[in-house]
N, C-alpha and C positions, 0 to 999 in steps of 0.2 A: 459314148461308151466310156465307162469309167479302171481306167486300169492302176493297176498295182503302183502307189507312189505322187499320186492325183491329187493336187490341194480341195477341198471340197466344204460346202458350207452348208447346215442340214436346214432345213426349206421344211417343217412341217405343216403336212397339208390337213392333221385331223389332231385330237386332243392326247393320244397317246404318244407322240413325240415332240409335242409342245414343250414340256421344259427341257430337252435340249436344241431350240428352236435357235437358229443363230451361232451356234456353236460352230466352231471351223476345224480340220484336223485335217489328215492325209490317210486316205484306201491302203489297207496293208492286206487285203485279201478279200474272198467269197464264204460264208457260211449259210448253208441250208437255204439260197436265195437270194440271202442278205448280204448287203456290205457290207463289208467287218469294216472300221472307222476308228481311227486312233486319235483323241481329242488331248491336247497337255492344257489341263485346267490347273489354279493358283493351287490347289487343295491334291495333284496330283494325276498321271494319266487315265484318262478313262479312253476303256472302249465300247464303241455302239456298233450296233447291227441294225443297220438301215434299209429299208426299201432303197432300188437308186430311184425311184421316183422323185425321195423326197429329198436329196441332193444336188447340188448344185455346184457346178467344176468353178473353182476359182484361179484367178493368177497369182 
């Protein structure tokens, strides 16, 4: 289970979330299903809506 605040690393399993494949960020919520996913990239924060499928908890 992935809760609010969760280091997490996105694990993609098919070509639609391949380029942010490796990407690390922490779970700020749920949308429509999806993980909402807060990533701080060099260029700025981005956020993804993930399957949790295709995440994976980190320490």
């Amino acid at each position: 289970m992935l809760l609010v605040g969760t280091k997490v690393q996105v694990v993609a399993a098919d070509y639609f979330y391949a380029y942010c494949d490796g990407w690390r960020g922490v779970v700020t919520g749920l949308n429509s299903g999806a993980v909402e996913v807060k990533c701080q990239r060099p260029d700025g924060e981005k956020t993804l809506y993930v399957p949790a499928a295709q995440l994976s908890p980190i320490k």
